[in-house]
C-alpha positions in Angstrom: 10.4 -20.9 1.6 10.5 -21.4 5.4 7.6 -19.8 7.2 9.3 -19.1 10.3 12.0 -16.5 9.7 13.7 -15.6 12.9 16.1 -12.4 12.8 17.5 -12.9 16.7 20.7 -14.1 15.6 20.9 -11.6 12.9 19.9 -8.6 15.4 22.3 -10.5 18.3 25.1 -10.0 15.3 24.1 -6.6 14.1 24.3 -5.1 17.6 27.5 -7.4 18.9 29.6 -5.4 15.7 27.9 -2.0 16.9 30.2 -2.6 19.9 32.9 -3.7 18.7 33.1 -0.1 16.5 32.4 1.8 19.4 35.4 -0.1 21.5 37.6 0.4 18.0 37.1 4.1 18.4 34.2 5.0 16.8 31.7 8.4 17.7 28.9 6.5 16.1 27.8 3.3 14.2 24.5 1.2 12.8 24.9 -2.3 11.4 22.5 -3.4 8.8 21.8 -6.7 7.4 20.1 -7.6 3.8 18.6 -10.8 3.4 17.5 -12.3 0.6 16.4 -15.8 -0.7 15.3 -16.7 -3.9 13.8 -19.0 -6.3 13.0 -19.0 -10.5 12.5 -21.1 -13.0 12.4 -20.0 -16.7 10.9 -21.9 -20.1 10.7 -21.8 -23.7 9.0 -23.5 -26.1 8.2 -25.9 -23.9 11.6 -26.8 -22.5 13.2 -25.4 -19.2 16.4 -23.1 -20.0 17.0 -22.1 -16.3 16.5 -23.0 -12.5 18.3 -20.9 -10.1 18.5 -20.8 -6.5 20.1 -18.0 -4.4 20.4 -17.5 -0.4 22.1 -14.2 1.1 22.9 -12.3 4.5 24.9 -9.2 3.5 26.3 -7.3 6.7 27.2 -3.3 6.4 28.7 -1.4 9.1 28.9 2.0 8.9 31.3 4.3 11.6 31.6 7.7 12.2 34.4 9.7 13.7 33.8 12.7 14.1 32.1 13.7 10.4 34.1 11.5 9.1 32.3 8.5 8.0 33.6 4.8 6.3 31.4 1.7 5.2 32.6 -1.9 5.1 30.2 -5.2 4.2 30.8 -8.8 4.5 29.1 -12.2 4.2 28.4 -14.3 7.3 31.4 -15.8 8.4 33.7 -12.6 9.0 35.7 -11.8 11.9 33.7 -8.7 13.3 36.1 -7.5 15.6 38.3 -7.3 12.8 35.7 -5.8 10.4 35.1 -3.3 13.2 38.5 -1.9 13.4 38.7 -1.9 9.5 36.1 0.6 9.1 37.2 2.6 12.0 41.0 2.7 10.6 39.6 3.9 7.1 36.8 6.4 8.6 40.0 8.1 10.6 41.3 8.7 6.8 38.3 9.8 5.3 37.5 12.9 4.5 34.5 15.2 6.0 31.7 15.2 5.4 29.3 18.0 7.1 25.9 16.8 6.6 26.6 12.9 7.1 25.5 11.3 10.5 23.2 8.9 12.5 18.8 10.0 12.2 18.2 12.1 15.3 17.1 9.9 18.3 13.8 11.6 19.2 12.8 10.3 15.1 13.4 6.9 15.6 10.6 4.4 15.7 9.8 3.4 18.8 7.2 0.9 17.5 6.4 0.1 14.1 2.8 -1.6 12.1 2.7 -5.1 11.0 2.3 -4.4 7.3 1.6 -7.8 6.3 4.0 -8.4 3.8 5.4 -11.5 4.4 3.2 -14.6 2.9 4.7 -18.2 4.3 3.4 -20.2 1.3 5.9 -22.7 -0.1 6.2 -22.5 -3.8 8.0 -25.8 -4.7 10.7 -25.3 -8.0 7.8 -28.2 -9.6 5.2 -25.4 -9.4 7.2 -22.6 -10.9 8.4 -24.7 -13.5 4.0 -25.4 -14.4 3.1 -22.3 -14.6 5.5 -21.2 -16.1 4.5 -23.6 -19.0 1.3 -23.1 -18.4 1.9 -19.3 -19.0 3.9 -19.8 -22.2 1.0 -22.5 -23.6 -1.3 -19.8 -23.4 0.7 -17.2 -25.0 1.2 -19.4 -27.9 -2.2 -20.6 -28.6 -3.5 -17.0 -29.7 -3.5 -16.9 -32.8 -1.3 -15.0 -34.5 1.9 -15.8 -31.9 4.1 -17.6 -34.0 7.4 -18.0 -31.1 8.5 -17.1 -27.5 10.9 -15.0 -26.6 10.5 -17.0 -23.0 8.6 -17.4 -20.1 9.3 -17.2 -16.8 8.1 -17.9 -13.0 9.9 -17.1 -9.5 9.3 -17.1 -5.4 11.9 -15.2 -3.1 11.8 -12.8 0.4 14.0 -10.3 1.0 14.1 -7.4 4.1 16.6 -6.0 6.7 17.6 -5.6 10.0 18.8 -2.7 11.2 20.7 -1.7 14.4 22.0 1.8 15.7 24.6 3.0 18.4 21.8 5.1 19.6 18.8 3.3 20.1 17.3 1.3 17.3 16.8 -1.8 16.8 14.2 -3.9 14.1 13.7 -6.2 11.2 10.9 -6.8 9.0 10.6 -9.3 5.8 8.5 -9.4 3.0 7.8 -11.8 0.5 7.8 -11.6 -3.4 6.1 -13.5 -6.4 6.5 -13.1 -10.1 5.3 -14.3 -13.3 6.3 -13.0 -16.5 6.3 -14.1 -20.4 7.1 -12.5 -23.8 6.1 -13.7 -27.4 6.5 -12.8 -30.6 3.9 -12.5 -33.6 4.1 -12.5 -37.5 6.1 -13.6 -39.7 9.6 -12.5 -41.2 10.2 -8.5 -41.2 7.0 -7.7 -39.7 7.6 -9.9 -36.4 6.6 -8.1 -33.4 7.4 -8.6 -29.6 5.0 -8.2 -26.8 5.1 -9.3 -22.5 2.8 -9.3 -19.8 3.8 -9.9 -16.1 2.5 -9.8 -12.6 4.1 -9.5 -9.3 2.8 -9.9 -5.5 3.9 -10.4 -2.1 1.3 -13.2 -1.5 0.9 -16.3 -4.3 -2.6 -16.3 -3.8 -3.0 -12.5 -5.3 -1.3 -13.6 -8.7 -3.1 -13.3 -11.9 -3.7 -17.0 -13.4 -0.9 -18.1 -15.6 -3.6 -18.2 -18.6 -4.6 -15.2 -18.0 -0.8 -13.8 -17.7 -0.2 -15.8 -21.4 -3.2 -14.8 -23.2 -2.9 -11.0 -22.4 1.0 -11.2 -23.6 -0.4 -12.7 -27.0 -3.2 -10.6 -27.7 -0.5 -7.4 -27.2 1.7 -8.9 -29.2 -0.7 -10.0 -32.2 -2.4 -6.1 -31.8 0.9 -4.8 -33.1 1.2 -6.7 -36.2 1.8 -4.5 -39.5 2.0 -1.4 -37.6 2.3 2.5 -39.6 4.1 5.0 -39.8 2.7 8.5 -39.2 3.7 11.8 -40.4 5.8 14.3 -38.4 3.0 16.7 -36.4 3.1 19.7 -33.8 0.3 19.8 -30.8 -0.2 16.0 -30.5 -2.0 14.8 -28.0 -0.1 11.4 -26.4 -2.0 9.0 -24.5 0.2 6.9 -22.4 -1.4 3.5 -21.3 -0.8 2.9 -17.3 2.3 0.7 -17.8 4.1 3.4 -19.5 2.1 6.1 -17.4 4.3 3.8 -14.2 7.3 4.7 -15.2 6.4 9.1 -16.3 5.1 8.9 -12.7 8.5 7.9 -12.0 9.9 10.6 -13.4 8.1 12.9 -11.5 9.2 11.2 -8.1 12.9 11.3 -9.5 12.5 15.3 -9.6 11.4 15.6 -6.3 13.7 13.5 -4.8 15.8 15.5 -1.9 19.2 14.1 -3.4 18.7 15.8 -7.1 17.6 18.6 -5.7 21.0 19.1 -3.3 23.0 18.3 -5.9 20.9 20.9 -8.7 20.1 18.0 -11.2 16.4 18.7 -11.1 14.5 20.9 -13.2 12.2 21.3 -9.8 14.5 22.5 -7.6 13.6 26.1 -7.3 9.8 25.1 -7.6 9.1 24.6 -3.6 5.7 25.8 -2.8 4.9 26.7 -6.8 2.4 25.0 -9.0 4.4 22.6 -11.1 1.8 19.7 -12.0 -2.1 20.6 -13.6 -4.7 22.0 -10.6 -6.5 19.6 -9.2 -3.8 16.7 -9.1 -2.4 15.1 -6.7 0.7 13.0 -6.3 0.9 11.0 -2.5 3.5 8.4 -1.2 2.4 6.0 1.4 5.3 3.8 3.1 2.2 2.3 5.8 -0.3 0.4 3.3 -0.9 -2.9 4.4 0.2 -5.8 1.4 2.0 -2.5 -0.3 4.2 -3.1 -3.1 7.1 -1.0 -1.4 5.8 -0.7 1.8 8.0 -1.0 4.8 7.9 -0.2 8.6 10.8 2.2 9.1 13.4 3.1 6.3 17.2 3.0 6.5 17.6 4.9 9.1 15.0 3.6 11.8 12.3 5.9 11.1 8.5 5.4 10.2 7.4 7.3 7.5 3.8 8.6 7.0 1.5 9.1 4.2 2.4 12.3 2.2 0.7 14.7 -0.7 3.8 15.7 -2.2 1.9 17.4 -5.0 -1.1 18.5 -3.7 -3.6 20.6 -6.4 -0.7 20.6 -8.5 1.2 22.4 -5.8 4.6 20.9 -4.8 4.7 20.5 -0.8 7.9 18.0 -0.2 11.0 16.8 -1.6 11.9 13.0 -0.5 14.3 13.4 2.3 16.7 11.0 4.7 18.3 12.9 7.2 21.8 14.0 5.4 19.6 15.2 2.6 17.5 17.0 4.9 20.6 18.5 6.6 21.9 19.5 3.4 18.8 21.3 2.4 18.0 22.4 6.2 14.8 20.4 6.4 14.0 17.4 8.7 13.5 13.5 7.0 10.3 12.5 6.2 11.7 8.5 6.4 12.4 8.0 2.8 15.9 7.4 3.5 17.4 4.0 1.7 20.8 2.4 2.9 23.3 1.7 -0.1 27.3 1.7 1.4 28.2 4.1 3.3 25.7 6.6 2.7 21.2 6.8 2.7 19.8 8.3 -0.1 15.9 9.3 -0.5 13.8 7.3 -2.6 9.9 6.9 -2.8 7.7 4.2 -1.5 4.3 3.4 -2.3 3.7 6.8 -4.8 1.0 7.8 -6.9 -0.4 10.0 -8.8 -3.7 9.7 -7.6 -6.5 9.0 -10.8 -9.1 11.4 -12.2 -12.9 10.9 -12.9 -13.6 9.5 -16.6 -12.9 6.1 -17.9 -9.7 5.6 -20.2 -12.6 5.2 -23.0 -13.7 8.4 -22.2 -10.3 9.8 -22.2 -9.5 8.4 -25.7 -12.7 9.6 -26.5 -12.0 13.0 -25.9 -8.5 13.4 -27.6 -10.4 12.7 -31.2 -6.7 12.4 -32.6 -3.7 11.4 -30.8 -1.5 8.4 -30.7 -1.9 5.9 -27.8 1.5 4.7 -26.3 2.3 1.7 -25.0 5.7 0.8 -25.4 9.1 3.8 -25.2 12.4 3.5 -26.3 15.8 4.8 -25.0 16.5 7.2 -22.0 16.1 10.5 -23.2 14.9 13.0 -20.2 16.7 15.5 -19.4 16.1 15.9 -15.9 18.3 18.9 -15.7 16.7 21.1 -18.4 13.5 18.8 -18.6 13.8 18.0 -22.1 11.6 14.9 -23.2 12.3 13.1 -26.5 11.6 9.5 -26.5 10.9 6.7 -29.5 7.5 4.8 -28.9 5.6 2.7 -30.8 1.7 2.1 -29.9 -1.7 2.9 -31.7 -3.4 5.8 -33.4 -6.1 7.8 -32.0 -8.5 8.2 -35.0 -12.5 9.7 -34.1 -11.9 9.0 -30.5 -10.9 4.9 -30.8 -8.0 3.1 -31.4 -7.2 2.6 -35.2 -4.0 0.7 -36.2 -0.9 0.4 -34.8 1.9 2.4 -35.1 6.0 2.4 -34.7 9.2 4.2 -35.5 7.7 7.5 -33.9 9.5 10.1 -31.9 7.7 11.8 -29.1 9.2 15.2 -27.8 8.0 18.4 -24.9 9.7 19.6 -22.0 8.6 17.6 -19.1 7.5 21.2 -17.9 4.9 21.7 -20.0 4.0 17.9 -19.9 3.5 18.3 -16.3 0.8 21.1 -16.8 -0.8 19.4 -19.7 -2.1 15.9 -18.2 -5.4 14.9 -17.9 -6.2 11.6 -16.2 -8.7 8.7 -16.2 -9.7 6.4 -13.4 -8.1 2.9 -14.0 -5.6 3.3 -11.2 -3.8 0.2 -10.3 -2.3 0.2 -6.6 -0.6 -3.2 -6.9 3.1 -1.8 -7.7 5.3 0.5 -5.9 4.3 3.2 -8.8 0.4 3.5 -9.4 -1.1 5.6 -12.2 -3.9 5.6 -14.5 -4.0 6.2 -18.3 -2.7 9.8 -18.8 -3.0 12.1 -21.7 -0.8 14.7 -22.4 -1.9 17.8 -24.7 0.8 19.4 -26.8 3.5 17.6 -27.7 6.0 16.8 -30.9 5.7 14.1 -32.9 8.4 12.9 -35.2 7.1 10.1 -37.8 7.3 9.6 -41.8 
């Protein structure tokens, strides 16, 4: 990975086709570049099944006329002139749209933090392909792992440049480092399937392959000859952080500025209301320095700042970009992310920020529960709210983890979930979603 990347050209390009839509007829424009390079190696059993290589600049212009509004894209090489007049010829014959347009220009950034998130270190394909081995040796030397399901190791950058008919102009890159594997233990029928992973900007902030391996193999071997447990009302359901991610994530996606305009969120009457337990807080941070999803200005040229958007279980903000926030007359708080012809809001560095007892304590305190730490299938409602979700995981017997347990159904209304959690202190900050291990009082099971 070259440690010099130089987005001149790229801006020189981005602004060049800016003029060429304005001299094609166009009210308004911004250009935006994606690039992307890449670099993975994946193993099993010892053997590499897969090297791949990738290298991408993906140009977008976007035109208005008017409130009309078209989109075109194109790899390097493209005539832009004729690009330019393309999109202006199929804005003309678009229809309207009222809230589409360009940020306001007293929001753009005039300056914007180095967030560090760009680290120059060359991984060679050699590398990769070690510790990718190495991570897959460790796995299987636990005992109990009896195959691989595959292990695997990558190094790639990605960012933008962005350039508007009305002022703006700026790139940033950041850098991306992975390392993943999955392993099975037992025998026969009662095989089970387990992963770990880690992923960084920098190399150096990686978790040790070994480490990586032996973690995937010790969750895989806990699993072995799990229960069933019977059917039960008023359960309390411990989610471990990894699952606890992604229900944070589900609590950004009804907030977001774009569910509520269209009425898909079960929050969108709730401005202003309690909606999550007293005394927690949800915050999104686009400005943290080495952040997972960090980045300097959003889609549409404009910094965002650090937000409680549940504050003491109060709900102060939706995620906005500027058509959002026209549509639901508020201003953008720079969440806004470019995809085609339109920028939809999306979070950034979110959290739901942790509480004050140790995840011992927690599972301490719930006596009896079941302790999650894989889901199944997609069902949230996030209209209506309804939660009903397969998982598999341990039981919760006098306070500890007992055996583990699969083929369970766990069901609430996300409504009630939301005013039932109780959190421990073993935040993690190194993804885009952070959460500690949550508990949640109340809900269905459906077992044996």
């Amino acid at each position: 990975m070259s440690s010099e990347i130089d987005s001149a050209q790229l801006l020189s390009r981005a602004s060049e086709l800016i003029d060429l839509a304005k001299a094609a007829g166009a009210d308004a424009a911004d250009a935006v570049v994606v690039r992307s390079r890449s670099r993975s190696v994946s193993v099993r059993l010892g053997k590499v099944e897969g090297t791949e290589s990738s290298e991408s600049d993906d140009f977008a212009l976007r035109v208005f006329v008017g409130q009309k509004v078209a989109s075109v894209s194109a790899n390097p090489g493209f005539d832009m002139k004729t690009l330019a007049e393309r999109a202006v010829a199929m804005a003309k014959v678009s229809p309207e749209d009222p809230f589409v347009c360009l940020a306001d220009a007293e929001r753009l950034a005039k300056s914007y933090p180095d967030l560090d998130l760009f680290d120059p270190t060359d991984v060679p394909t050699d590398d990769l392909r070690e510790t990718a081995l190495a991570m897959e040796a460790a796995a299987l030397e636990v005992n109990g792992v009896s195959n691989s399901s595959g292990s695997g190791a990558s190094a790639g950058m990605g960012g933008m440049v962005l350039v508007t008919s009305h002022g703006f102009s700026g790139s940033y890159m950041a850098t991306r480092f992975g390392r993943s594997v999955s392993v099975i233990a037992g025998e026969g029928t009662k095989m089970e399937r387990d992963y770990d992973f880690d992923s960084r900007l920098y190399a150096a902030d990686l978790d040790a392959p070994d480490l990586i391996g032996r973690r995937a193999g010790e969750r895989a071997v806990a699993r072995i000859n799990p229960r069933q447990v019977p059917t039960a009302s008023n359960v309390t359901v411990v989610f471990d952080p990894r699952m606890a991610r992604g229900f944070v994530g589900t609590i950004a996606g009804a907030i977001n500025g774009a569910s509520v305009a269209r009425k898909t969120s079960f929050l969108r009457d709730r401005m202003g209301e309690q909606v999550l337990k007293a005394g927690l807080n949800v915050t999104d941070d686009p400005l943290i320095v080495r952040g997972s999803s960090s980045r300097p200005f959003d889609g549409e040229g404009i910094s965002g700042e650090r937000m409680t958007m549940i504050e003491d279980g109060v709900l102060k903000h939706w995620f906005l970009s500027t058509s959002t926030g026209r549509e639901l007359g508020l201003p953008t708080n720079g969440r806004g992310v470019r995809g085609g012809n339109s920028v939809s809001p999306t979070s950034t560095n979110l959290a739901l920020e942790p509480g004050d007892i140790s995840p011992e304590e927690l599972i301490a305190s719930v006596g009896t529960g079941l302790y999650v730490t894989e889901l199944i299938g997609q069902g949230v409602n996030m209209l209506t709210g309804e939660y009903s979700r397969g998982a598999s995981g341990f039981w919760i017997e006098n306070g500890k983890l007992a055996f583990p347990v699969s083929e369970v159904t766990i069901a609430s209304n996300l409504k009630d979930m939301f005013m039932r959690l109780t959190l421990a202190n073993d935040i993690d900050r190194k993804y885009g979603v952070a959460s500690p291990t949550i508990a949640i009082e109340g809900m269905t099971l459906a077992g044996s």
